[in-house]
C-alpha positions as CSV (number, residue, x, y, z in Angstrom):
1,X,-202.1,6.9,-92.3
2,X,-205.1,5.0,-93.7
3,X,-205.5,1.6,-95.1
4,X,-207.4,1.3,-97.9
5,X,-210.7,-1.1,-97.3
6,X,-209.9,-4.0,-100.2
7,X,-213.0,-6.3,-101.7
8,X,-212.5,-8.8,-98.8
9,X,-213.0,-6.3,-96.0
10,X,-216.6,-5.8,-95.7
11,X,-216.9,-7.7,-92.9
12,X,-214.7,-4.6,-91.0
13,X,-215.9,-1.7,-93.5
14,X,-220.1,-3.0,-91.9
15,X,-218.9,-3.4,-88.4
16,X,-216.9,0.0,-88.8
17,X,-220.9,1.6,-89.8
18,X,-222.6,-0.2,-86.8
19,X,-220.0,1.3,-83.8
20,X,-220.5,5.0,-86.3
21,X,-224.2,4.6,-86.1
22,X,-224.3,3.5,-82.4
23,X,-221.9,6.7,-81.3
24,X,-224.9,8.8,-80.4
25,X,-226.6,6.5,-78.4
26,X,-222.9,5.2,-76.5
27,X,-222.6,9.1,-76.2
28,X,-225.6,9.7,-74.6
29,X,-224.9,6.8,-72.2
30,X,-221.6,7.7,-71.3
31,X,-223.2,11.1,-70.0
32,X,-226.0,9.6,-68.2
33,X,-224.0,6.7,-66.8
34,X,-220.8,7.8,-66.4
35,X,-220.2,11.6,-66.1
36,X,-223.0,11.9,-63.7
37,X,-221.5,9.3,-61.5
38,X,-218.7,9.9,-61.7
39,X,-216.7,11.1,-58.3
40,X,-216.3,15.3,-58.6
41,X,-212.7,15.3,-58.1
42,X,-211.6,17.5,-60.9
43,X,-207.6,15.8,-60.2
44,X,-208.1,12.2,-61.2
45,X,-211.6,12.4,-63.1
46,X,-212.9,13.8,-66.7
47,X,-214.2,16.6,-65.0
48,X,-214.0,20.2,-65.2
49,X,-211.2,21.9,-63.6
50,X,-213.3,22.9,-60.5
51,X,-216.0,21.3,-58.3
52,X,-218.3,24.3,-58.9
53,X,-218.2,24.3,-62.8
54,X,-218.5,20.2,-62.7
55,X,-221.6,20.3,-60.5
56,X,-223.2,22.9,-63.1
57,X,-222.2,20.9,-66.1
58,X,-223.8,17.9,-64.4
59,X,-227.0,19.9,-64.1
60,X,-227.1,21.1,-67.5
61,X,-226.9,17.5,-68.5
62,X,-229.8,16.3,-66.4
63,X,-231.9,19.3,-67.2
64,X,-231.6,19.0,-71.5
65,X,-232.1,14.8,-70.9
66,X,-235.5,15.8,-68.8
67,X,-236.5,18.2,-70.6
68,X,-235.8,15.9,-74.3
69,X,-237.9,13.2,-72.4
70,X,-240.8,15.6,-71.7
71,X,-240.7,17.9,-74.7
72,X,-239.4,15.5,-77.4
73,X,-240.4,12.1,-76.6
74,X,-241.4,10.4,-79.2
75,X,-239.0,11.9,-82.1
76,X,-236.5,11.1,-79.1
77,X,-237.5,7.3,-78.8
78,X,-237.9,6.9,-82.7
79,X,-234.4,8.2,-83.4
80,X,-233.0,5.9,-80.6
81,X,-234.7,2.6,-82.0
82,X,-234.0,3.9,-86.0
83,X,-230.2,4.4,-85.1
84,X,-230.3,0.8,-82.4
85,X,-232.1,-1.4,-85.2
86,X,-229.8,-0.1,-87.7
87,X,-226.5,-1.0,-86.2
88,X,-227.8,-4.0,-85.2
89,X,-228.3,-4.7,-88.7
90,X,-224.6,-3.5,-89.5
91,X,-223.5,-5.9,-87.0
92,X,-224.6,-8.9,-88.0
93,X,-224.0,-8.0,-92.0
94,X,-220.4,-7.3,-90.6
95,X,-219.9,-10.8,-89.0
96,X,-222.0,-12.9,-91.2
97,X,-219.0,-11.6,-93.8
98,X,-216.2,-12.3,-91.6
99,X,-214.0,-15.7,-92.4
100,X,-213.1,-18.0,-90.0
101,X,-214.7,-15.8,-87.4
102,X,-212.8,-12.8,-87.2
103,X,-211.6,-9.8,-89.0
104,X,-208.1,-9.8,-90.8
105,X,-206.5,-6.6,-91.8
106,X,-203.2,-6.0,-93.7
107,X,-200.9,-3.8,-92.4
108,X,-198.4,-1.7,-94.3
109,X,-195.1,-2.9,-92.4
110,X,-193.2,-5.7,-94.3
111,X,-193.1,-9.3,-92.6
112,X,-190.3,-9.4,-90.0
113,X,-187.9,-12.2,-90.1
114,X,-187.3,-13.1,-86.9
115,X,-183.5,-14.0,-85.4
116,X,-183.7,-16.7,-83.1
117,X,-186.3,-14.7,-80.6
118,X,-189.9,-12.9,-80.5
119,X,-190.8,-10.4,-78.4
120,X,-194.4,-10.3,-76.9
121,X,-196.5,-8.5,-75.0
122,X,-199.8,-9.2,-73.5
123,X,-202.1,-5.9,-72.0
124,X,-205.7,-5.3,-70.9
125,X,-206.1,-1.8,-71.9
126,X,-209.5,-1.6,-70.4
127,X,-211.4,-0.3,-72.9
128,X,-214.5,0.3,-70.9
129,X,-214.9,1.4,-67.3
130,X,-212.5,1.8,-64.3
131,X,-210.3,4.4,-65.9
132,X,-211.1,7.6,-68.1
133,X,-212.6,6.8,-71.6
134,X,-209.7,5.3,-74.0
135,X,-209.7,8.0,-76.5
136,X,-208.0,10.3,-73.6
137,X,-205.7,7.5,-72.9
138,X,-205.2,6.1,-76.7
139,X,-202.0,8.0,-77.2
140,X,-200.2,7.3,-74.3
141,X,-201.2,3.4,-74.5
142,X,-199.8,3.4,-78.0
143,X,-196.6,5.3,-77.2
144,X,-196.2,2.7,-74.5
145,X,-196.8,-0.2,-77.3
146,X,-194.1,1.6,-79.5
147,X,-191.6,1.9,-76.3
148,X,-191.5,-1.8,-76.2
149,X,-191.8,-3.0,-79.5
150,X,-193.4,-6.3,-79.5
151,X,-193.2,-8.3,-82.6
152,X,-196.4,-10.2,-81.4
153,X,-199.1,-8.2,-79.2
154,X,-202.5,-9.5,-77.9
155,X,-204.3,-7.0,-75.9
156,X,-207.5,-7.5,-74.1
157,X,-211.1,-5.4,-73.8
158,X,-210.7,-3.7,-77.0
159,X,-214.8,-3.6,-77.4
160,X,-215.5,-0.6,-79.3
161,X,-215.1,-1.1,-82.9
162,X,-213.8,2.7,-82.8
163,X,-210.7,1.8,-80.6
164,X,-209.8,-1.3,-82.7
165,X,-210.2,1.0,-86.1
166,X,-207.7,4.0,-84.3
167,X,-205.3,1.2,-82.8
168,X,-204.7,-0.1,-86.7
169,X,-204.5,3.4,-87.8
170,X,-202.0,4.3,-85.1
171,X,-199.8,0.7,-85.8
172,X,-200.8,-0.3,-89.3
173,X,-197.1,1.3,-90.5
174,X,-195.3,-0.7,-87.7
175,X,-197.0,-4.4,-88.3
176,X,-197.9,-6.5,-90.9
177,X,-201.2,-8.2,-89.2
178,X,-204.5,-7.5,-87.6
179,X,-206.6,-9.9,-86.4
180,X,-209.8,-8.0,-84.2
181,X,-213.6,-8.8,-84.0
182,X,-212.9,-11.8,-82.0
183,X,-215.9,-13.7,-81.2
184,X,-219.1,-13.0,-83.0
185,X,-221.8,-11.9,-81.1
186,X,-224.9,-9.4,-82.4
187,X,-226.7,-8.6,-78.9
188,X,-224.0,-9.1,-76.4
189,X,-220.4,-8.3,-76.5
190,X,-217.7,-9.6,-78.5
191,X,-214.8,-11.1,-76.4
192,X,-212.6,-8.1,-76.7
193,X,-209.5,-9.8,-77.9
194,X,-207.6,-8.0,-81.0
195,X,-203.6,-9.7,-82.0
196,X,-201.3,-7.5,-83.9
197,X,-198.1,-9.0,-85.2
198,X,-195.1,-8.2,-87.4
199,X,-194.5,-11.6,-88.1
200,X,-195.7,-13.9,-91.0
201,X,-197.7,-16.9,-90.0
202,X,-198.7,-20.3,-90.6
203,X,-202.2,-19.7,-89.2
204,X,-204.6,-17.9,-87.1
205,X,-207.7,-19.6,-85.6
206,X,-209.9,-17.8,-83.2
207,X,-212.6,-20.2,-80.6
208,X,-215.1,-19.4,-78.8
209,X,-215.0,-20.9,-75.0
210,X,-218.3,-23.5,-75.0
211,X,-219.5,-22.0,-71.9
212,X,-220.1,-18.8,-72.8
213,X,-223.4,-17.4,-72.6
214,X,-225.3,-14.7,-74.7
215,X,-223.9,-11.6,-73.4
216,X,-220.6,-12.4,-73.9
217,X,-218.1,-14.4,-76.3
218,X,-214.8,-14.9,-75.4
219,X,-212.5,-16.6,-77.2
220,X,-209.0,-18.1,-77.3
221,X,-206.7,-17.8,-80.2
222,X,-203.9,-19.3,-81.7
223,X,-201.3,-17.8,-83.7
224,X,-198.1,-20.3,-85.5
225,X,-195.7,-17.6,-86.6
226,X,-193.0,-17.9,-88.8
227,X,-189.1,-17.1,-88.7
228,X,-188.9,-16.0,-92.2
229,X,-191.7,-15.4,-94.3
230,X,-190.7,-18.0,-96.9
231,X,-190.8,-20.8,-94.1
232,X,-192.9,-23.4,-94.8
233,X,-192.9,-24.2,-90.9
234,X,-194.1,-22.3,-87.9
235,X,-191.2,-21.9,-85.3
236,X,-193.8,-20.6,-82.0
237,X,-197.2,-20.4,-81.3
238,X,-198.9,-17.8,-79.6
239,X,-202.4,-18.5,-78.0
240,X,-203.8,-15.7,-76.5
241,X,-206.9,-15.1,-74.6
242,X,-209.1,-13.7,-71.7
243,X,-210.4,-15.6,-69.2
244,X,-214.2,-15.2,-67.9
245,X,-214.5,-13.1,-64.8
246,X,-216.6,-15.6,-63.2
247,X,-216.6,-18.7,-60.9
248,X,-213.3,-21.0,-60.7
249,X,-215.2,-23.5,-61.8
250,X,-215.6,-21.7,-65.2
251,X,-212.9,-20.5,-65.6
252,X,-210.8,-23.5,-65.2
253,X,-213.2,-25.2,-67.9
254,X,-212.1,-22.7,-70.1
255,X,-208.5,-23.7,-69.3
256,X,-209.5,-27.1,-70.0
257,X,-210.3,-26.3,-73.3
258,X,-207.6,-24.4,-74.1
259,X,-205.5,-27.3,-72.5
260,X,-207.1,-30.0,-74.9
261,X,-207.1,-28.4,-78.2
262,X,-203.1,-27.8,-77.6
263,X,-203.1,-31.8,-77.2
264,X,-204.8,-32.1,-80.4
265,X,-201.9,-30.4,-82.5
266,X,-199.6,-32.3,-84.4
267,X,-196.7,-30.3,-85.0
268,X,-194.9,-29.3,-82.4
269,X,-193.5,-26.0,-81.6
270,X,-192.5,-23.8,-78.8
271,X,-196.4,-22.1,-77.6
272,X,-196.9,-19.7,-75.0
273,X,-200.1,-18.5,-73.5
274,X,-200.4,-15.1,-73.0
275,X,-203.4,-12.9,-71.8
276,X,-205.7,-11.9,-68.9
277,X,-206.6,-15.4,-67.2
278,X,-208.0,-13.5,-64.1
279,X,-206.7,-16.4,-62.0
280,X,-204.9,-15.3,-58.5
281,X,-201.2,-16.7,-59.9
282,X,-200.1,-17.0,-55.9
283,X,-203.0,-18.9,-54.9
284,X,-203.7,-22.6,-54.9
285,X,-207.2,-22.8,-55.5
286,X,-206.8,-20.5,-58.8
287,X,-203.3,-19.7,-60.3
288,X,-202.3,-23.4,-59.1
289,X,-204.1,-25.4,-60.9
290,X,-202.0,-23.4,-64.0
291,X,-199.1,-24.8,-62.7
292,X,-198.9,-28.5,-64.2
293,X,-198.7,-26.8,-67.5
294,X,-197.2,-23.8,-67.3
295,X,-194.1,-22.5,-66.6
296,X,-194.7,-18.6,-65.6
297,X,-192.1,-16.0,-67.5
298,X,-193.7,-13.1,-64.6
299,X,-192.6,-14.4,-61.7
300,X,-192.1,-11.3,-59.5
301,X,-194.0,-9.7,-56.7
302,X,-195.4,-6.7,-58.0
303,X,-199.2,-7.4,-58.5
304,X,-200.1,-6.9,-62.7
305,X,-203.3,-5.5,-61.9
306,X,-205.3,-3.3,-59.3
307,X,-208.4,-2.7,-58.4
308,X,-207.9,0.5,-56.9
309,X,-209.2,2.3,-59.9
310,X,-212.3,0.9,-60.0
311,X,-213.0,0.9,-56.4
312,X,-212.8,5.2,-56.9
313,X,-215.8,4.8,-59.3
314,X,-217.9,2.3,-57.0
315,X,-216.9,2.6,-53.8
316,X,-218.6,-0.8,-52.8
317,X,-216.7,-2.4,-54.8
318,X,-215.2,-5.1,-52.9
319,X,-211.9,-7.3,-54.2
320,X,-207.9,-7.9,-53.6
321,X,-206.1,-4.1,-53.8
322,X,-203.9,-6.0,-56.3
323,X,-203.2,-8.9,-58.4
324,X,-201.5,-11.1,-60.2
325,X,-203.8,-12.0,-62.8
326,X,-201.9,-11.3,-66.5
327,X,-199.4,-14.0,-68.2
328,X,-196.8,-14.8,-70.7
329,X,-196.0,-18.3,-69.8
330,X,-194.9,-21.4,-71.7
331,X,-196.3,-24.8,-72.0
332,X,-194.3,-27.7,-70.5
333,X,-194.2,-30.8,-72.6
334,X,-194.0,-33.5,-69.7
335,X,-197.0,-33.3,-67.7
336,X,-196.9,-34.4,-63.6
337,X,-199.8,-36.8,-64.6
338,X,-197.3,-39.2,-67.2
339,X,-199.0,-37.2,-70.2
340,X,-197.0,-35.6,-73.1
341,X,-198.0,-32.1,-74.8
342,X,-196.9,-31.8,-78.1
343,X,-194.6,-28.8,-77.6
344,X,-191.4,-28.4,-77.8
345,X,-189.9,-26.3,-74.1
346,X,-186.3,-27.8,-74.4
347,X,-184.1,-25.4,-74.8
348,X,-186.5,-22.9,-74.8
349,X,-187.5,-20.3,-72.3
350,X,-188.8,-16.3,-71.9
351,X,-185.9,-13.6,-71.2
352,X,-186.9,-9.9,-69.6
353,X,-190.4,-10.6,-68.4
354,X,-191.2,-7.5,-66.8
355,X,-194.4,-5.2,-66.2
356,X,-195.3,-2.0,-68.9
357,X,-196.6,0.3,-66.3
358,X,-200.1,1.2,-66.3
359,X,-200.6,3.0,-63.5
360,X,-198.6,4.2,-60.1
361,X,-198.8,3.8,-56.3
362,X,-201.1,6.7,-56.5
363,X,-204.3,5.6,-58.2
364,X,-204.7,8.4,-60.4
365,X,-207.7,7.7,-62.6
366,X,-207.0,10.9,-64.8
367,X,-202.8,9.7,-65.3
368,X,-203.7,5.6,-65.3
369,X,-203.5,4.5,-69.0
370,X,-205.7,0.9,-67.7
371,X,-206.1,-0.9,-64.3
372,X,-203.5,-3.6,-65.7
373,X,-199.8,-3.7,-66.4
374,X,-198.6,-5.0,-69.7
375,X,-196.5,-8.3,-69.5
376,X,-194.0,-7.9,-71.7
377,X,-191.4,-11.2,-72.2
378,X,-188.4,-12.5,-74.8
379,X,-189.7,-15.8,-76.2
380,X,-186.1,-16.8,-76.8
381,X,-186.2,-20.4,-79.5
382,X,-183.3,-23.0,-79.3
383,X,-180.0,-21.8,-80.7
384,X,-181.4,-18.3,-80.2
């Protein structure tokens, strides 16, 4: 199914032409950077069935790029910068038009009312790198999304335009809201957030973290959804987000403000924080300092994410075999420190948090549908 692009969606329909008119060049990348890199096992990789077939597909590659380079330079370089400059151009048309920014589109599905209890689910679907490309995994990921049923889901690294577009097309019957193109950002990357929901709302806001830097914008955001559509009131909120893969230090700014601009609400509700925080929940230097505010709905062993997939691609590749970096986990209202949140966590807690597998015990890039688990959790509200 397809929705139909109204007056207030140019911001998507210009964003939609820049990823269209950057395919070639992504293409052309992905065969330079990736296929000819990429480990020759034909059982785990997007390779050729055989070693011998792969090797000569990689040298037909490297022989047509020289041989463009030698014999076809300058139209080669020309058509590069023509089709670069113009989806830059595209991109920033695309957000200078968003609202608020982000980009809002309408699904088909009716609003759901909501009896006593919302289920969400939180999943990195690595959209880039560490697994094979998403459009041989798209399927399976969304079959997975339809075998849980969330009413609210915030997935993270959806960075090409074209795997936002095909996740709306493949949901847009089954949920009411879109919400993608989350953090504006012309030269670098967006933050790779996109929330889908079934669920009318009170508002959406989407924030960039202040110490971001050019090449990236993440973002947190904040969703107040509503029982019944006619509510005047919000009865949760949902902030979801993905945490910088940098320094502690950074990252627990970024908590901070996430932290603060909860303080600043003034109505309070049941909120949860959901997302890739990238912050070790077992250990006391990372997913510790979480704990004064949080109280975690995943509390089980099994790590959420693996590096293991990665480390197959770049075997240098140094980090934990596992962990436990991905949350659904609800804010507590008394704070150790005297302070007061205004939410509401009385009477409130998250049912059947459990993991959407990703991947298994054996690694196998070409089976893996991302390097995380989803987190998938019952936000269950008083009386519920």
């Amino acid at each position: 199914m397809s929705l139909e692009i109204s007056e207030s969606d140019w911001d998507r329909t210009f964003l939609d032409l820049s990823s269209k008119t950057a395919e070639p060049l992504c293409w052309a990348y992905g065969l330079l950077r990736y296929r000819l890199v990429a480990p020759l096992d034909p059982k785990k990789f997007d390779n050729c069935d055989t070693q011998t077939r792969e090797i000569a597909t990689r040298a037909l590659i490297a022989v047509g790029a020289f041989f463009l380079c030698v014999c076809a330079t300058v139209p080669l370089l020309f058509t590069a910068l023509v089709l670069g400059a113009t989806s830059k151009i595209f991109r920033a048309i695309g957000f200078s038009l968003q609202k608020n920014g982000y980009t809002h589109v309408r699904g088909s599905a009716p609003e759901k009312k909501l009896e006593g209890q919302a289920k969400i689910l939180t999943w990195n679907i690595c959209g880039i790198g560490g697994v094979n490309d998403w459009r041989l995994r798209l399927n399976d990921i969304v079959a997975q999304i339809n075998a849980e049923d969330p009413d609210v889901l915030v997935l993270q690294e959806v960075y090409d335009t074209a795997l936002a577009e095909a996740l709306i097309e493949k949901l847009g019957s089954r949920y009411a809201h879109f919400f993608t193109h989350l953090g504006t950002n012309v030269w670098g990357s967006t933050g790779g957030g996109m929330v889908i929901s079934k669920c009318a709302h009170t508002r959406f806001t989407n924030e960039s973290f202040k110490n971001n830097d050019w090449t990236l914008n993440r973002t947190f955001t904040t969703l107040d959804i509503k029982a019944k559509p006619e509510d005047a009131l919000p009865c949760a909120r949902i902030i979801g987000t993905h945490l910088i893969h940098d320094s502690n230090p950074n990252r627990m700014a970024q908590v901070a403000q996430i932290v603060d601009s909860v303080f600043k609400e003034t109505f309070p509700v049941p909120t949860v924080i959901v997302g890739d925080l990238n912050l070790e929940r077992d250990k006391a230097e990372e997913g510790g300092l979480l704990n004064p505010y949080l109280r975690h709905g995943y509390v089980r062993n099994e790590p959420t994410a693996t590096n293991e997939l990665a480390r197959q691609w770049e075997q240098k590749k140094q980090a934990a075999p596992g962990e436990t970096i991905d949350y659904v986990s609800l804010f507590k209202r008394q704070l150790a420190d005297g302070r007061q949140l205004p939410v509401v966590d009385e009477n409130i807690r998250l049912d059947n948090c459990h993991l959407v597998k990703a991947f298994d015990e054996t690694y196998n890039t070409r089976t893996a549908l991302s390097d995380h688990h989803g987190v998938a959790a019952t936000l269950v509200l008083a009386g519920g």
